[in-house]
N, CA, C and O atoms as a GROMACS GRO file, in nm:
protein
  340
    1UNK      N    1  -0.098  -1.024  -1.236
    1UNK     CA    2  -0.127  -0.905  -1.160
    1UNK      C    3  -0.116  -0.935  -1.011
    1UNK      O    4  -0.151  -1.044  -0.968
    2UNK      N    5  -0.067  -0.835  -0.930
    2UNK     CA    6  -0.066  -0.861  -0.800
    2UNK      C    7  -0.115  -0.752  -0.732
    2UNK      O    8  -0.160  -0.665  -0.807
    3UNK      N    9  -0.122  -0.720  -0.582
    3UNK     CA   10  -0.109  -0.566  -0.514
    3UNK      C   11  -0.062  -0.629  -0.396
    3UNK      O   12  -0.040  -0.746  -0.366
    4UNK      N   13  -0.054  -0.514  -0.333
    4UNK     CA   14   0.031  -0.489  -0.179
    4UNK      C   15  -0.064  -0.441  -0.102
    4UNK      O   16  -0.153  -0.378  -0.160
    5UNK      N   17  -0.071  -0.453   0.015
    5UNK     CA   18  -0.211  -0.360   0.106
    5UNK      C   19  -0.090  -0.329   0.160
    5UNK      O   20   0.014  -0.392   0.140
    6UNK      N   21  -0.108  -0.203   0.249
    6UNK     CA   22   0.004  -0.174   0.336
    6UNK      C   23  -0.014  -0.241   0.523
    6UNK      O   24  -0.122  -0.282   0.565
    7UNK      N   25   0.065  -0.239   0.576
    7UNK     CA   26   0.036  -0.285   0.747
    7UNK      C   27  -0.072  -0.242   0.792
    7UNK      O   28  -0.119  -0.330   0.864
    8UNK      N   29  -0.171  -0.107   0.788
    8UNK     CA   30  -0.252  -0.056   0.892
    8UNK      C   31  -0.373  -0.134   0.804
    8UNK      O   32  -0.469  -0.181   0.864
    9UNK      N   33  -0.361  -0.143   0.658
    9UNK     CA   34  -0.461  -0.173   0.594
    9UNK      C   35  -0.535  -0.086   0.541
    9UNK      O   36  -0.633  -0.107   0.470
   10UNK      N   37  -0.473   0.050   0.587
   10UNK     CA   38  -0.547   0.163   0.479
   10UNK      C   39  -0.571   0.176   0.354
   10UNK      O   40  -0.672   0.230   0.307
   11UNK      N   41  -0.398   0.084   0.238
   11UNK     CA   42  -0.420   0.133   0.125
   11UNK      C   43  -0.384  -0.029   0.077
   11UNK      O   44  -0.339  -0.126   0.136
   12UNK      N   45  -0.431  -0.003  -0.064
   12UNK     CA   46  -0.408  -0.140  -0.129
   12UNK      C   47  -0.341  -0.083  -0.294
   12UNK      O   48  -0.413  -0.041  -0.384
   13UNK      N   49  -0.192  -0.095  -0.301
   13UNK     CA   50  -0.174  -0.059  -0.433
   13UNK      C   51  -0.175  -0.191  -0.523
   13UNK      O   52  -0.098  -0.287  -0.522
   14UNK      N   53  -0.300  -0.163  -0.609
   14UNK     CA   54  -0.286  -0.250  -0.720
   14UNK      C   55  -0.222  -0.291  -0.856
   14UNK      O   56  -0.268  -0.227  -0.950
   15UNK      N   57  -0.143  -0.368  -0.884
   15UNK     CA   58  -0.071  -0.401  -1.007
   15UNK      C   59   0.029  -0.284  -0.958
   15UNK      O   60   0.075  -0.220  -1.053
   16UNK      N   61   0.070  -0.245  -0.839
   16UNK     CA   62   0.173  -0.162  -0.880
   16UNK      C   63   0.295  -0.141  -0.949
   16UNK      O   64   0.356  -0.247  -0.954
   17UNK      N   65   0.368  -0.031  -1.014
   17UNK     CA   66   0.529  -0.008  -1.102
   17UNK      C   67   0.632  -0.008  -0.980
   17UNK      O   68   0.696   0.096  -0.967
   18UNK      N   69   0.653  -0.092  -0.905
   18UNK     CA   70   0.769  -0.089  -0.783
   18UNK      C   71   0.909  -0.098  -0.876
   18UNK      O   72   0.948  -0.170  -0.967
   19UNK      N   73   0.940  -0.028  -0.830
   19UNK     CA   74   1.128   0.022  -0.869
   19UNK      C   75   1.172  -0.012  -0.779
   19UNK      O   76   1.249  -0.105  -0.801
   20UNK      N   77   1.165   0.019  -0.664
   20UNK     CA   78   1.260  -0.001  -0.523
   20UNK      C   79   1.194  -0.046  -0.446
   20UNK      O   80   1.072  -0.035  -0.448
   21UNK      N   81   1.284  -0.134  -0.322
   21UNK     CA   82   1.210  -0.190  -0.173
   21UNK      C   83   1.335  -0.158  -0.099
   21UNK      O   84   1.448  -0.174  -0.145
   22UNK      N   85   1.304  -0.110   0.028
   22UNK     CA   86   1.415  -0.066   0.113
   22UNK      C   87   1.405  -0.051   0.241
   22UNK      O   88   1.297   0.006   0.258
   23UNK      N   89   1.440  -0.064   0.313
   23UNK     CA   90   1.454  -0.062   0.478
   23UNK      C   91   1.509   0.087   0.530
   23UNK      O   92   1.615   0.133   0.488
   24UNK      N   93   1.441   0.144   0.608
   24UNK     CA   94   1.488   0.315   0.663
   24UNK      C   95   1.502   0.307   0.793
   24UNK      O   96   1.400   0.258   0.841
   25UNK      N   97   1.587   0.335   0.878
   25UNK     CA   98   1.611   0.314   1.024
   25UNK      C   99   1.534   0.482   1.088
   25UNK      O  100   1.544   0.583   1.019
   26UNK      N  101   1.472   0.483   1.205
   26UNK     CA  102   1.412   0.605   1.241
   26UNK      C  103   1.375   0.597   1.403
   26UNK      O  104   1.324   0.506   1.470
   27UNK      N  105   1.396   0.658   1.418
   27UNK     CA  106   1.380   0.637   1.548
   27UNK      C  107   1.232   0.756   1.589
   27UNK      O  108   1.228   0.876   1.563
   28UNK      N  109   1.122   0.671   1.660
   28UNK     CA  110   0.991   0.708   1.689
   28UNK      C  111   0.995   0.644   1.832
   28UNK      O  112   1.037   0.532   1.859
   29UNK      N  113   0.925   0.773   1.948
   29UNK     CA  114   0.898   0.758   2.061
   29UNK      C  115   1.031   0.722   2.140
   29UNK      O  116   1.016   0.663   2.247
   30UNK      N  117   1.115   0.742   2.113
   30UNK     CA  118   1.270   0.718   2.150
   30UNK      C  119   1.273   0.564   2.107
   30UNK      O  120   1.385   0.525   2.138
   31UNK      N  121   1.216   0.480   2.061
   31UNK     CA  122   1.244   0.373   2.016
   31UNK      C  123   1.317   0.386   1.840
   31UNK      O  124   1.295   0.483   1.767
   32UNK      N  125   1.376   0.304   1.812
   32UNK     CA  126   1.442   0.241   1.671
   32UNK      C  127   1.351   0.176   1.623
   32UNK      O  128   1.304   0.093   1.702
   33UNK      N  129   1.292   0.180   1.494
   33UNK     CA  130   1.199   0.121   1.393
   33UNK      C  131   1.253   0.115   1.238
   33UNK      O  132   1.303   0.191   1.155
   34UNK      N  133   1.230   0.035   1.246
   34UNK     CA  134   1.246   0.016   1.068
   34UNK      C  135   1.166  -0.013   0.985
   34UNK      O  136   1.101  -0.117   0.974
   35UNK      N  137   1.166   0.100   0.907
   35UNK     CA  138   1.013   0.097   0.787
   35UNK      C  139   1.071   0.041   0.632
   35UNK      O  140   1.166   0.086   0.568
   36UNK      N  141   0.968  -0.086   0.594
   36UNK     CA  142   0.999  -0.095   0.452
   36UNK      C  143   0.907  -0.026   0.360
   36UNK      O  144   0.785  -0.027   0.345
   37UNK      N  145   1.025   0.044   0.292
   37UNK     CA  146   0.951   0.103   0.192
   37UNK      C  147   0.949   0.061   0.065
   37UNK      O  148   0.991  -0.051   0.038
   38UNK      N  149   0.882   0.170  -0.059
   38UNK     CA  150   0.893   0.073  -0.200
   38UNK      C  151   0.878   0.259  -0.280
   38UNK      O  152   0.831   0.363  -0.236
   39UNK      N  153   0.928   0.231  -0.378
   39UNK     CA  154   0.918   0.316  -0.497
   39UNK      C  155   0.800   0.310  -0.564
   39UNK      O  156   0.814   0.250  -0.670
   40UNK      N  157   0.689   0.348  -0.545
   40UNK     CA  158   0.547   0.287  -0.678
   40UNK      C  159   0.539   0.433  -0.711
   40UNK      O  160   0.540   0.533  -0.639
   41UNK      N  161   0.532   0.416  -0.846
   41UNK     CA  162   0.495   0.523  -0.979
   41UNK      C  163   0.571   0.642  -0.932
   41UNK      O  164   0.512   0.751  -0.929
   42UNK      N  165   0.707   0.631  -0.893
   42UNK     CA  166   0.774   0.730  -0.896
   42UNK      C  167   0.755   0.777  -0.755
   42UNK      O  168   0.829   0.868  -0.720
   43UNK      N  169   0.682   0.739  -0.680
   43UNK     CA  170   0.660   0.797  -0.540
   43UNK      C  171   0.703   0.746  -0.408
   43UNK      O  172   0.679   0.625  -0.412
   44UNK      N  173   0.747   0.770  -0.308
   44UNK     CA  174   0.836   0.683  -0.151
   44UNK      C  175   0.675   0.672  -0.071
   44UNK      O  176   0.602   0.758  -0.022
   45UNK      N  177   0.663   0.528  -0.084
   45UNK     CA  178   0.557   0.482   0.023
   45UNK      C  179   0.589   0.397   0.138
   45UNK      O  180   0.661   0.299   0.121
   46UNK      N  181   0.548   0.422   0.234
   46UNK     CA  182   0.563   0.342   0.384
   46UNK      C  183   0.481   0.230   0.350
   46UNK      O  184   0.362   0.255   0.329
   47UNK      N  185   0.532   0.081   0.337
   47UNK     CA  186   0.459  -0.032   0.333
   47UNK      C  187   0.467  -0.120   0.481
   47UNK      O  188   0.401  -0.223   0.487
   48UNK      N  189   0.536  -0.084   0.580
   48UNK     CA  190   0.578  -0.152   0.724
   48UNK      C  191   0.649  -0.081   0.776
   48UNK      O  192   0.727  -0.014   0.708
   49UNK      N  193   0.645  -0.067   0.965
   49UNK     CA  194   0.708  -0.072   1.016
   49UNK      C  195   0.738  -0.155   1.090
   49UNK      O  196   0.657  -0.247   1.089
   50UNK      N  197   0.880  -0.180   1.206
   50UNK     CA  198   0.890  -0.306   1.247
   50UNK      C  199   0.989  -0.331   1.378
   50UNK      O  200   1.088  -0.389   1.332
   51UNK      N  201   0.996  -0.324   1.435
   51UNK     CA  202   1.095  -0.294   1.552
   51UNK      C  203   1.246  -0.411   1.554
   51UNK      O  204   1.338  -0.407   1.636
   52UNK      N  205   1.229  -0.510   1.434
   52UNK     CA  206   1.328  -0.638   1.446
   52UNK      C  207   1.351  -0.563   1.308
   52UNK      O  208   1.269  -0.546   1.219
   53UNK      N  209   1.488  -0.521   1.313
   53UNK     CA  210   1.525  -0.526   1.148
   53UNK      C  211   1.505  -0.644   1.061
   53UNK      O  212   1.461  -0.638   0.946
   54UNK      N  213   1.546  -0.774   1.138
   54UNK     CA  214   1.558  -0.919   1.056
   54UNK      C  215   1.392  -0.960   1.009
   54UNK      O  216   1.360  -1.051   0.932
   55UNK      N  217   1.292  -0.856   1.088
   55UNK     CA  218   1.164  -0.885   1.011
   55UNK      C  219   1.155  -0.807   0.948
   55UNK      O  220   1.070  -0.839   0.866
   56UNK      N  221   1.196  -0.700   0.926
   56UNK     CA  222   1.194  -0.624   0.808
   56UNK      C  223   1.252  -0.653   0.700
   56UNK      O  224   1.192  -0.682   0.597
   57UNK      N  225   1.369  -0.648   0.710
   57UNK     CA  226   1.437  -0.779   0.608
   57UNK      C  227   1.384  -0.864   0.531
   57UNK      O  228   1.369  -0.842   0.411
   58UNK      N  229   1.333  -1.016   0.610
   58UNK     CA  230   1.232  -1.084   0.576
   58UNK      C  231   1.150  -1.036   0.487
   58UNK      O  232   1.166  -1.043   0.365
   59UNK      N  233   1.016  -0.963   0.574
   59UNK     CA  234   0.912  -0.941   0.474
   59UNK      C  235   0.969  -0.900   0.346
   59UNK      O  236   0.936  -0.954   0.241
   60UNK      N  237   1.077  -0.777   0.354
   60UNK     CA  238   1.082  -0.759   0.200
   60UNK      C  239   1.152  -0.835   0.101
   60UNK      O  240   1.144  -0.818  -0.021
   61UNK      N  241   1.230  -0.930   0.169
   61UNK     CA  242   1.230  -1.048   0.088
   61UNK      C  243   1.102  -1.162   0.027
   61UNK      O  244   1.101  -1.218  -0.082
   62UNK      N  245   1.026  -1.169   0.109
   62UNK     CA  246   0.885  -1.188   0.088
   62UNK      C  247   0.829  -1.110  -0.025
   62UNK      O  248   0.751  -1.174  -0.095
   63UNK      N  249   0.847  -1.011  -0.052
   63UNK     CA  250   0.809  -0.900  -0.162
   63UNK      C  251   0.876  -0.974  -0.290
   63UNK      O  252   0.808  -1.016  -0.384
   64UNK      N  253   0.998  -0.983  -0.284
   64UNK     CA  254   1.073  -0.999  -0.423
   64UNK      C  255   1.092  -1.179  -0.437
   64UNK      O  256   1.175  -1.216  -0.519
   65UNK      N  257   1.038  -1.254  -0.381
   65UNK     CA  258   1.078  -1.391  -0.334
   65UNK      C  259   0.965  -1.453  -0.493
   65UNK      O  260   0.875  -1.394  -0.554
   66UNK      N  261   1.013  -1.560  -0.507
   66UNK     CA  262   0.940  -1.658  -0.630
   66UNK      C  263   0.783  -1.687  -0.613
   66UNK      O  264   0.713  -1.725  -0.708
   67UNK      N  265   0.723  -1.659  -0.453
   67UNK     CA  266   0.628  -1.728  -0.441
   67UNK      C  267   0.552  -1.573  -0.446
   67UNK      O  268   0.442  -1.569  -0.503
   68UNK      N  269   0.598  -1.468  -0.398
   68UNK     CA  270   0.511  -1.347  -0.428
   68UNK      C  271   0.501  -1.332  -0.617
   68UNK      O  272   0.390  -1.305  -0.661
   69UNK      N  273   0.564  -1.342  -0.672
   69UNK     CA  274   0.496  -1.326  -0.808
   69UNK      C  275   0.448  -1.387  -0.882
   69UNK      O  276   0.474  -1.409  -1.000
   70UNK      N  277   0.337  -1.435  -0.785
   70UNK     CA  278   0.263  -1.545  -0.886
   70UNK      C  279   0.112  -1.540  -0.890
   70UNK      O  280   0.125  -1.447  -0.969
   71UNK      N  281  -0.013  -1.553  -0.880
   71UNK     CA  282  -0.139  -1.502  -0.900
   71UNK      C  283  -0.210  -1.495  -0.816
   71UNK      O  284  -0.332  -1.511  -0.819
   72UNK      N  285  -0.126  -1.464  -0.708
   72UNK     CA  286  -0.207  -1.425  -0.578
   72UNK      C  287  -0.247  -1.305  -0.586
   72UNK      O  288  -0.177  -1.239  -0.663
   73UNK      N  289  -0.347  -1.239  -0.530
   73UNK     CA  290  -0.422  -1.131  -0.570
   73UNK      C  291  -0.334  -1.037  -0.462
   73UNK      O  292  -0.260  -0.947  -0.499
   74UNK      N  293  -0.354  -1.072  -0.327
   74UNK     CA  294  -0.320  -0.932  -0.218
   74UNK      C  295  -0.195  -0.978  -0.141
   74UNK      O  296  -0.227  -1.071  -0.068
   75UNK      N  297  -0.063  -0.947  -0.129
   75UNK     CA  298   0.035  -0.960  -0.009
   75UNK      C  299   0.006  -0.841   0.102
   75UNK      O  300   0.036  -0.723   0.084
   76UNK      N  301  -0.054  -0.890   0.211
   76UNK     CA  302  -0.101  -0.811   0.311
   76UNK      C  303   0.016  -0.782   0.413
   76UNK      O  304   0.057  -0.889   0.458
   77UNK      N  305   0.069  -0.697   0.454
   77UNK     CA  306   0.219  -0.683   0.505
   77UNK      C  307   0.135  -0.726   0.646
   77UNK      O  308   0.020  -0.695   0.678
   78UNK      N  309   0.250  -0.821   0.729
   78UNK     CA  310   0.207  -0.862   0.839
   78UNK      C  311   0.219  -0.728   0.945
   78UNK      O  312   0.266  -0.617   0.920
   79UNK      N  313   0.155  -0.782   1.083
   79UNK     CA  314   0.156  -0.649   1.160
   79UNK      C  315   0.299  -0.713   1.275
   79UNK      O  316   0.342  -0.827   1.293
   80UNK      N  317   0.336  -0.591   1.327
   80UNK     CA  318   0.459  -0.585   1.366
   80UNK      C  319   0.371  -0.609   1.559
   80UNK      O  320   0.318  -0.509   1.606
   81UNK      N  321   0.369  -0.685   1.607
   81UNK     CA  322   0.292  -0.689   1.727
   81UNK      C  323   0.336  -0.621   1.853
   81UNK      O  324   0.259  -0.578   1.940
   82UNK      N  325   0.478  -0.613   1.856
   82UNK     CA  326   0.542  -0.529   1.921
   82UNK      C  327   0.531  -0.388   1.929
   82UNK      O  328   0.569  -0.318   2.023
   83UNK      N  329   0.477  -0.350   1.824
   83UNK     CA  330   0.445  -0.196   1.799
   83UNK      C  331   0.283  -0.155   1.818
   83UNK      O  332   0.225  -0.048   1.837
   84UNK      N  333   0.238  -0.297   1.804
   84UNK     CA  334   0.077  -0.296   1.810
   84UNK      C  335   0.031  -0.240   2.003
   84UNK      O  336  -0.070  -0.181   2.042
   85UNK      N  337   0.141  -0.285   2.077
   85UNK     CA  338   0.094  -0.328   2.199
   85UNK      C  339   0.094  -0.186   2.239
   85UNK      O  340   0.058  -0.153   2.352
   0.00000   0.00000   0.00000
């Protein structure tokens, strides 16, 4: 069993049914951001945003990578600090 918390730390989906992980380009505040998202139980959830595509990238390789499925309880999506400021 695993879960995901999302970046702000609002939500924590547990044992989730992920179908999809994906990167969405958007542009917020006239800036370019890229949010990874995921498919759980049929539904499009915002798990990150990120202003470096190549960390967006990353993390969601982090998602599907050998060392995330293993009995760690929470992958806490890191915070994007650039967006924090």
């Amino acid at each position: 069993m695993y879960s995901i918390q999302t970046q702000n730390k609002d939500t924590i989906y547990y044992n989730p049914n992920v179908k999809k992980l994906y990167i969405v380009d958007k542009r917020i505040d006239n800036k370019l951001q890229y949010e990874v998202r995921a498919t759980i139980d049929n539904d499009d959830r915002l798990l990150g945003r990120y202003s470096d595509k190549a960390v967006a990238q990353e993390v969601m390789n982090d998602l599907i990578s050998d060392s995330y499925w293993n009995d760690a309880a929470v992958f806490c999506m890191p915070e994007d600090e650039s967006i924090c400021q």
